[in-house]
Biotite code that builds the C-alpha atoms (Angstrom):
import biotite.structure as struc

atoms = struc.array([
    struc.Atom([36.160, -14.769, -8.206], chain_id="A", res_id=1, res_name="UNK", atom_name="CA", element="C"),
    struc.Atom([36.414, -11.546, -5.478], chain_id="A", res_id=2, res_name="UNK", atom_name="CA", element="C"),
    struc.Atom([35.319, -9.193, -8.630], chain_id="A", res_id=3, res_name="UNK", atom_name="CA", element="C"),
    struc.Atom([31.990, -11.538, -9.518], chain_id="A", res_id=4, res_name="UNK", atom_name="CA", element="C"),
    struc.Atom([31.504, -11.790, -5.122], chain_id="A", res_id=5, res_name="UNK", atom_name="CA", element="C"),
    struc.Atom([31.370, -7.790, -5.295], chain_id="A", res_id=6, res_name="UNK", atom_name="CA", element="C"),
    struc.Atom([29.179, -7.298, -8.162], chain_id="A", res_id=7, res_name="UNK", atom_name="CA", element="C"),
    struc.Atom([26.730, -9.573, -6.975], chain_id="A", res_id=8, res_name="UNK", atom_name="CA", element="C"),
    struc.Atom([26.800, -8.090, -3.939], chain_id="A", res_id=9, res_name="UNK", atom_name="CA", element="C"),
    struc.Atom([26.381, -4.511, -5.466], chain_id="A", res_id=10, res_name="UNK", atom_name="CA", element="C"),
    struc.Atom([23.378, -5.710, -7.697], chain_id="A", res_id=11, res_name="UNK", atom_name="CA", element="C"),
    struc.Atom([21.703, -7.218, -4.424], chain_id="A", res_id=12, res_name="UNK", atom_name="CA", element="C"),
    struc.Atom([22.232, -4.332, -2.380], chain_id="A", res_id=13, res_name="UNK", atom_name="CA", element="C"),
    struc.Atom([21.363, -2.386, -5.541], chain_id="A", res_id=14, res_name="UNK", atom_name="CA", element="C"),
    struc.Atom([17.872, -4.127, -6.028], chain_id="A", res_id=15, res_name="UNK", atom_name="CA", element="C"),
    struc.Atom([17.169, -4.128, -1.978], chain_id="A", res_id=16, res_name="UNK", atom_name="CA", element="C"),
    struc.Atom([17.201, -0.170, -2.139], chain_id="A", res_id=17, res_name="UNK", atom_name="CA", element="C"),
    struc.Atom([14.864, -0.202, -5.194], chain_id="A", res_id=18, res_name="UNK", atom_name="CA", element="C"),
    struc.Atom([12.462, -1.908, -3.845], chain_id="A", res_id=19, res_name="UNK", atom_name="CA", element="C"),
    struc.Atom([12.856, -0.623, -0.444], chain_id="A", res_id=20, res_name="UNK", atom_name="CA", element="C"),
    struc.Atom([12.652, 3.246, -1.019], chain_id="A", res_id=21, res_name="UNK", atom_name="CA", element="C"),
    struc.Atom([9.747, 5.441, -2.023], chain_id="A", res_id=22, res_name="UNK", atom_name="CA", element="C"),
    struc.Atom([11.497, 7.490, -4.519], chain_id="A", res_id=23, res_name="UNK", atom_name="CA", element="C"),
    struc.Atom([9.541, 6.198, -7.636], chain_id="A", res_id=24, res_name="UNK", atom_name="CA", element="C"),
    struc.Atom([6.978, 8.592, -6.975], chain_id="A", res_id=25, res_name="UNK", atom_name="CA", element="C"),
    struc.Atom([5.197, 6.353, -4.832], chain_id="A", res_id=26, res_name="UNK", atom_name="CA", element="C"),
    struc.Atom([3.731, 8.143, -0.921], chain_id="A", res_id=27, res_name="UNK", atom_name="CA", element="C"),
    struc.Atom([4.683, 6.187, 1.540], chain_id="A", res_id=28, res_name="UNK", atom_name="CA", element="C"),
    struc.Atom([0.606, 6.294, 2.299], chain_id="A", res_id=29, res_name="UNK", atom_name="CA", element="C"),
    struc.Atom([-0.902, 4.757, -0.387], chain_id="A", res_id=30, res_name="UNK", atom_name="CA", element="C"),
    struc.Atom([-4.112, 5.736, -2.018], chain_id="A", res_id=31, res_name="UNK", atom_name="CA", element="C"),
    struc.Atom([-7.032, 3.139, -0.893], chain_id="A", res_id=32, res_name="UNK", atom_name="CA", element="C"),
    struc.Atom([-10.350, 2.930, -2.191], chain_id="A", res_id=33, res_name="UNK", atom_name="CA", element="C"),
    struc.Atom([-13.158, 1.908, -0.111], chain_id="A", res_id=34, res_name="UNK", atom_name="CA", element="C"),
    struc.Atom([-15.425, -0.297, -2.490], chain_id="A", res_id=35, res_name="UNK", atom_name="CA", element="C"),
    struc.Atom([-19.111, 0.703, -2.046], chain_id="A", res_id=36, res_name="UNK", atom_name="CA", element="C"),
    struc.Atom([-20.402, -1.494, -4.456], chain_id="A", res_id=37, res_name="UNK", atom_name="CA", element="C"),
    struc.Atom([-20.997, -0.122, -7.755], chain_id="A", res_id=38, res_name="UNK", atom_name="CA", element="C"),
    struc.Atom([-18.229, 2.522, -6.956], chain_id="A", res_id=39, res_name="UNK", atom_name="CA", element="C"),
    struc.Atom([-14.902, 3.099, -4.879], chain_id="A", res_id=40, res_name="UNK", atom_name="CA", element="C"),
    struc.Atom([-13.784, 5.891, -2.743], chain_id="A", res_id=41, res_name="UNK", atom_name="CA", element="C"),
    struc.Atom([-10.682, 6.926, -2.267], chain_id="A", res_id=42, res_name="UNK", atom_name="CA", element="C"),
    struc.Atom([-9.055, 7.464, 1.459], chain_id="A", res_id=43, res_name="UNK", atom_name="CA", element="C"),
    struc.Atom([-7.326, 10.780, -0.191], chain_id="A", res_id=44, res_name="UNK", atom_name="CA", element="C"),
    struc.Atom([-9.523, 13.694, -0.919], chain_id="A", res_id=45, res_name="UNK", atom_name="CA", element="C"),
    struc.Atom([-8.203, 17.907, -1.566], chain_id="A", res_id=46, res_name="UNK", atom_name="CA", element="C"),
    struc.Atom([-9.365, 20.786, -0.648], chain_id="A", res_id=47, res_name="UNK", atom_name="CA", element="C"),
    struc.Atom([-9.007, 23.915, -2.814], chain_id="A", res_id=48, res_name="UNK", atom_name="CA", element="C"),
    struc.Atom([-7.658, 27.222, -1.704], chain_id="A", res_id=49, res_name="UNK", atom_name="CA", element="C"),
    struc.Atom([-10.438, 29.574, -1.014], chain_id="A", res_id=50, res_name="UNK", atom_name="CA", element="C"),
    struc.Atom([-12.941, 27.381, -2.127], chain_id="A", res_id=51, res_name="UNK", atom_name="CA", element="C"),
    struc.Atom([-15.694, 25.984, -0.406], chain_id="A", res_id=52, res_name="UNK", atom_name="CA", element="C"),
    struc.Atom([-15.667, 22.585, -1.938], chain_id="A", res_id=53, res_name="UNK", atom_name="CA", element="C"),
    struc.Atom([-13.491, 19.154, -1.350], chain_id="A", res_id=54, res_name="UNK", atom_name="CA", element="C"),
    struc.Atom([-12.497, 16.472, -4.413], chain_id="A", res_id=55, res_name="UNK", atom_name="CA", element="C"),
    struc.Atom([-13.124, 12.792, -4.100], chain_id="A", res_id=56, res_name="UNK", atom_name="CA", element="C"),
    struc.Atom([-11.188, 10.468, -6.157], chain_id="A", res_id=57, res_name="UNK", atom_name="CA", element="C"),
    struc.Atom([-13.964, 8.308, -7.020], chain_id="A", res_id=58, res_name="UNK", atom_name="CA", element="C"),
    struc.Atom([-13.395, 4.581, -9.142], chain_id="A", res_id=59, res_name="UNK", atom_name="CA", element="C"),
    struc.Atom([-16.693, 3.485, -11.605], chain_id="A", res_id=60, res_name="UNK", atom_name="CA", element="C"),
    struc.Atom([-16.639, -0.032, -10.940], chain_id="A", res_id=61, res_name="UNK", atom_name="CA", element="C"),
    struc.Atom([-19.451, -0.923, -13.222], chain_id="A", res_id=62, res_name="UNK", atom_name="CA", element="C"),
    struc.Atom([-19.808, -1.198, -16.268], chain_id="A", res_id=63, res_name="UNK", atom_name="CA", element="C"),
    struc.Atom([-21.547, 2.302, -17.431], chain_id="A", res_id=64, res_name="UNK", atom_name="CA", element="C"),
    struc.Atom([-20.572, 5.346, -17.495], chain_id="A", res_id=65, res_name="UNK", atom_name="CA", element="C"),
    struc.Atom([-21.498, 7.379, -14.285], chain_id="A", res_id=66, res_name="UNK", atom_name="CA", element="C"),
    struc.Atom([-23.326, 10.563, -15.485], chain_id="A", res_id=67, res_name="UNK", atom_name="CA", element="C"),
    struc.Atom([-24.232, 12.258, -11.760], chain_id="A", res_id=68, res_name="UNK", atom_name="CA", element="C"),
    struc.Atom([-23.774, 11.173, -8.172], chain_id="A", res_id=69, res_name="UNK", atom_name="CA", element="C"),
    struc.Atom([-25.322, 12.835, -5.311], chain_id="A", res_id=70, res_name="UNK", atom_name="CA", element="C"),
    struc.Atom([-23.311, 12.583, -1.527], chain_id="A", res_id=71, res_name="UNK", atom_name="CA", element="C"),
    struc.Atom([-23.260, 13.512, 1.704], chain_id="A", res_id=72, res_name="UNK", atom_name="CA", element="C"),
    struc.Atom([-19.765, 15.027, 3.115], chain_id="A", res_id=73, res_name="UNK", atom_name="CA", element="C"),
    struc.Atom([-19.033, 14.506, 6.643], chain_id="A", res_id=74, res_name="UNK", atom_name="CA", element="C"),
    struc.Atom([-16.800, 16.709, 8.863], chain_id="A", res_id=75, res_name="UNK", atom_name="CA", element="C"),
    struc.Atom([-15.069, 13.914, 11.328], chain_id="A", res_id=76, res_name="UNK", atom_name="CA", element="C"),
    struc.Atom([-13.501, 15.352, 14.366], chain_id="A", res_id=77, res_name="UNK", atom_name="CA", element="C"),
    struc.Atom([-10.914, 12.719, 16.287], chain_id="A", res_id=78, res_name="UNK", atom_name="CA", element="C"),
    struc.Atom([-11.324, 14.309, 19.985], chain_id="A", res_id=79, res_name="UNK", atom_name="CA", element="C"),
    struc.Atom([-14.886, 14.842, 20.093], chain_id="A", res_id=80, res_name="UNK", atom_name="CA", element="C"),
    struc.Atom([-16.358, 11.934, 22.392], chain_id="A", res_id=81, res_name="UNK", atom_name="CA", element="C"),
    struc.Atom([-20.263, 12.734, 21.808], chain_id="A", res_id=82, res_name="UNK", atom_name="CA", element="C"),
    struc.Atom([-21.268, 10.844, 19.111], chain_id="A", res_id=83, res_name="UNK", atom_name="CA", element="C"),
    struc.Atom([-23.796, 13.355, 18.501], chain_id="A", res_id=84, res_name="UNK", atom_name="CA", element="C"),
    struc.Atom([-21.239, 15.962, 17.553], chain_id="A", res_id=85, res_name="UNK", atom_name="CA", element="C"),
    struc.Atom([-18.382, 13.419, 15.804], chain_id="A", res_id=86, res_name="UNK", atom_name="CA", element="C"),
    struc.Atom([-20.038, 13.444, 12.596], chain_id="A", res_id=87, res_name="UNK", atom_name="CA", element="C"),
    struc.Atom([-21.281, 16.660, 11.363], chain_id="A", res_id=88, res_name="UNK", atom_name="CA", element="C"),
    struc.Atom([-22.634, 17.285, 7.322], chain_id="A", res_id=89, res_name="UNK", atom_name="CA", element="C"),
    struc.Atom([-21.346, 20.045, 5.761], chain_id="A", res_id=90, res_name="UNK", atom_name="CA", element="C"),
    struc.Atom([-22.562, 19.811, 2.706], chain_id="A", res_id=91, res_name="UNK", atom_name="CA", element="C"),
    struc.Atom([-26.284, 20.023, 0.748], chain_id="A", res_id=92, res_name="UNK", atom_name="CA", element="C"),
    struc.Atom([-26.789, 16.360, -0.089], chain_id="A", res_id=93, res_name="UNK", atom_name="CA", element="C"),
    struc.Atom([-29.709, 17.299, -2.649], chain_id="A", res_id=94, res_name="UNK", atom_name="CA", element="C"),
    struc.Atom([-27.164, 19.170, -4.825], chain_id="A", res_id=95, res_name="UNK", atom_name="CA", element="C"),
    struc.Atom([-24.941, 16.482, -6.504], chain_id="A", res_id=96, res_name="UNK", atom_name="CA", element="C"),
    struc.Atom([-21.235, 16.741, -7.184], chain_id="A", res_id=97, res_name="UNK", atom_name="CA", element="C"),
    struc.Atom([-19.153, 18.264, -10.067], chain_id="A", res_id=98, res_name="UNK", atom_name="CA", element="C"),
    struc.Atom([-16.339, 15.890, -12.291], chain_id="A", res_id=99, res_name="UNK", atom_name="CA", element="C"),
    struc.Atom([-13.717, 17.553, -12.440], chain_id="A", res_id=100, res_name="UNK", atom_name="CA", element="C"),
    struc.Atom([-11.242, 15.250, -14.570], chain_id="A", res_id=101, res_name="UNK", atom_name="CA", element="C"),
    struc.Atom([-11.938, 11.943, -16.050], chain_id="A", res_id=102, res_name="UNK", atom_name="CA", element="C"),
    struc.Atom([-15.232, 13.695, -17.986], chain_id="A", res_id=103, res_name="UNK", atom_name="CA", element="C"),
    struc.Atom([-17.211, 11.073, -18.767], chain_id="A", res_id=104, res_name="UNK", atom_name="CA", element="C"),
    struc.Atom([-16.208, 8.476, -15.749], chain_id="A", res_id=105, res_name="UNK", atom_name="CA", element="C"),
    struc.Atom([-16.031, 5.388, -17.689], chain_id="A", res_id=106, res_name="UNK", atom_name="CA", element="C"),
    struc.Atom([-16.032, 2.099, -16.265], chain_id="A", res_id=107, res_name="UNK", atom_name="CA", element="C"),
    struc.Atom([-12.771, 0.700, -14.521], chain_id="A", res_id=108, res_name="UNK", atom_name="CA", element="C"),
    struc.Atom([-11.603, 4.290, -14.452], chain_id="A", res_id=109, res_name="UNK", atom_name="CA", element="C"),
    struc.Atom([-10.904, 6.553, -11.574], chain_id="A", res_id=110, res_name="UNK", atom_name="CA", element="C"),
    struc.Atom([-12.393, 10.805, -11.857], chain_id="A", res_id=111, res_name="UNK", atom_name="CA", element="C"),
    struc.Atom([-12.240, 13.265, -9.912], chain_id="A", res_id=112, res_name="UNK", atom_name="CA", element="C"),
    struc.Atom([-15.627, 14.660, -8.505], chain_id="A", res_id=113, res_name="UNK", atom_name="CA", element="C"),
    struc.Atom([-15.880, 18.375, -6.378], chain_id="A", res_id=114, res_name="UNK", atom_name="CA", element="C"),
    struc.Atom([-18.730, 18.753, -3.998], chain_id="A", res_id=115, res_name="UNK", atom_name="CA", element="C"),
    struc.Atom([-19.423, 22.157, -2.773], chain_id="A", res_id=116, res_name="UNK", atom_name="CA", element="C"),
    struc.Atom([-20.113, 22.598, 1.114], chain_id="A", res_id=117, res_name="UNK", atom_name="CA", element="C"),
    struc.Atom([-22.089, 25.013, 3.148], chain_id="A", res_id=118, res_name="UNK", atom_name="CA", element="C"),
    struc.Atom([-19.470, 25.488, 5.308], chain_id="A", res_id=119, res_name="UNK", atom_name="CA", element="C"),
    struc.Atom([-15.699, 26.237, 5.105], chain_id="A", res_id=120, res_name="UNK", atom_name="CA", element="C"),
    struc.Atom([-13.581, 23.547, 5.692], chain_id="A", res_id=121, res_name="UNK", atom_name="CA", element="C"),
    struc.Atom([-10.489, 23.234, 8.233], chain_id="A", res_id=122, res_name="UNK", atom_name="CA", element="C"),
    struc.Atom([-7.702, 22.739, 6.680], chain_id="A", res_id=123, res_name="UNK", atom_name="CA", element="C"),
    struc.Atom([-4.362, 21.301, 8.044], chain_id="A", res_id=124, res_name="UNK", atom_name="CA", element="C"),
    struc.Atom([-5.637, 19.843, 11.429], chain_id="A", res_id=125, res_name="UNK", atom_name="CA", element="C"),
    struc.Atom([-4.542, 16.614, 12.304], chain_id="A", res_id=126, res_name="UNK", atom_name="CA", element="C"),
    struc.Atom([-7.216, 16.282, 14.338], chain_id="A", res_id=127, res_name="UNK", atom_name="CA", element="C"),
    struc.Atom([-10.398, 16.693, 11.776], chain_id="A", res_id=128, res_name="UNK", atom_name="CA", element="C"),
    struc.Atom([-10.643, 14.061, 8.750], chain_id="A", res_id=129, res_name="UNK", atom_name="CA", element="C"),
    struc.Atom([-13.344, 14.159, 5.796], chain_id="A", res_id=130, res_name="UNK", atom_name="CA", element="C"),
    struc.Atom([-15.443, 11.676, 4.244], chain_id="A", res_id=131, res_name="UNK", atom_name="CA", element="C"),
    struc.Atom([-18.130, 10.762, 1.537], chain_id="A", res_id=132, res_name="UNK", atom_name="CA", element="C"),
    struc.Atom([-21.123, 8.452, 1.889], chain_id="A", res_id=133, res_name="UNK", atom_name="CA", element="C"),
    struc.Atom([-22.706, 7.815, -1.091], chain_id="A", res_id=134, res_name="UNK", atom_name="CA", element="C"),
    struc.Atom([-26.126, 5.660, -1.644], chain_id="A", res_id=135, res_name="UNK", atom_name="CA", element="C"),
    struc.Atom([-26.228, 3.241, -4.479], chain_id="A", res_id=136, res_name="UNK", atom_name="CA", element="C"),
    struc.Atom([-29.077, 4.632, -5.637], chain_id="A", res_id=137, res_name="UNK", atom_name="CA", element="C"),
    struc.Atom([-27.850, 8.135, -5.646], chain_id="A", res_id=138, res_name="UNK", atom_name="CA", element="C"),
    struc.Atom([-25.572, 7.442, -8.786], chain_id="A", res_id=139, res_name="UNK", atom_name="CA", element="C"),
    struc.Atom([-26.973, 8.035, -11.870], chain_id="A", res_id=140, res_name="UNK", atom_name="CA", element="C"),
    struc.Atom([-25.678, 6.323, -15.220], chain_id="A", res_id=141, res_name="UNK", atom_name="CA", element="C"),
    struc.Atom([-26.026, 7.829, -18.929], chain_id="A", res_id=142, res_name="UNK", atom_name="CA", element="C"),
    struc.Atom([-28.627, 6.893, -20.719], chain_id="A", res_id=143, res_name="UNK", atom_name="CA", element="C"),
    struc.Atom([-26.294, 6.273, -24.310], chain_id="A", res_id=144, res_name="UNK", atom_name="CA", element="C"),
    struc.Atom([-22.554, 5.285, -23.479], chain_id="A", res_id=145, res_name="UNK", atom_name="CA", element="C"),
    struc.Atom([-20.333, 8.291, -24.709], chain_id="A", res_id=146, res_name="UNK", atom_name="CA", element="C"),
    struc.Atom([-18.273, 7.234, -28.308], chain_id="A", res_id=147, res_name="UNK", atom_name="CA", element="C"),
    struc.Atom([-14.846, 5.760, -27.297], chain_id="A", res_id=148, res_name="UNK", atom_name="CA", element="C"),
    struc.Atom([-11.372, 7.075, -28.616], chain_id="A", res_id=149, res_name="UNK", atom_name="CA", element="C"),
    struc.Atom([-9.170, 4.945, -30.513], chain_id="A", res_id=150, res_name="UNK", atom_name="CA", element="C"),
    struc.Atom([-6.131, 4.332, -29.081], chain_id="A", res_id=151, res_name="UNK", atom_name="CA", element="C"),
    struc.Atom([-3.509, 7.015, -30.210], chain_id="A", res_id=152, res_name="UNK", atom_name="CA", element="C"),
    struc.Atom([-6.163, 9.360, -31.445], chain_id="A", res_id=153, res_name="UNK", atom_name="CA", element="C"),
    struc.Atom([-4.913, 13.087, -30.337], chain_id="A", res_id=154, res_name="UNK", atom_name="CA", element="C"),
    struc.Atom([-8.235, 15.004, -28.867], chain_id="A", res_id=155, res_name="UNK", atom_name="CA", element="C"),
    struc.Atom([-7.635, 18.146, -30.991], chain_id="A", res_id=156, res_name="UNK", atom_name="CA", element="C"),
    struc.Atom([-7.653, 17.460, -34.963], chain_id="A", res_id=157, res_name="UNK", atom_name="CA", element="C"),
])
């Protein structure tokens, strides 16, 4: 009976650290997308080195593919207390974004989109954050739905 008392207690402390701990290759943060009606925006975006662009994980919650999207990219900046100068675009919102992978952005799937700036980002400050605003009517479907892959079909023959 003390054997069967310790291994129960082993498999509960065992199952406590499991679900506890973040080392399945899960952030502690966890990605969030902001739903924006036809799409969703993640809370995570990158910035490449010596690039002047930023990447948006962007989900297609529709039910077409998503051929083009056009943005606006705000610099936010935590300290500033004029509202006039909290917000500041730094991108050309007449020049639409880039997918980078998920090419075509299917429905129910999440892509990654780059949108070139004017200006250089900041990186690393704590203090400065970056976001997209997007218009419903600034995303633009495909016209014929790309040809799906069967499942298990390798992409080079």
């Amino acid at each position: 009976m003390h054997l069967r008392t310790k291994y129960c207690l082993y498999i509960i402390v065992l199952i406590f650290a499991v679900l506890v701990s973040p080392a399945y290759g899960q952030d502690i943060e966890e990605e969030k997308f902001t739903t924006l009606g036809p799409i969703g925006i993640s809370n995570k975006y990158k910035i490449p080195e010596n690039r002047r662009a930023i990447i948006f994980r962007i989900k297609n919650y529709t039910s077409r593919s998503i051929n083009q999207i056009f943005g606006r990219v705000f610099m936010i900046s935590k300290l500033e207390t004029d509202p006039n100068k909290k917000f500041l675009l730094i991108n050309n919102p007449h020049k639409g974004g880039n997918i980078l992978k998920g090419k075509p952005h299917r429905p129910g799937t999440v892509s990654e989109w780059n949108f070139t700036l004017a200006r250089k980002p900041i990186k690393g400050n704590k203090d400065i954050e970056y976001t997209l605003q997007i218009h419903p009517r600034s995303i633009f479907f495909s016209n014929i739905e790309p040809k799906q892959k069967p499942k298990g079909a390798n992409e080079n023959p």
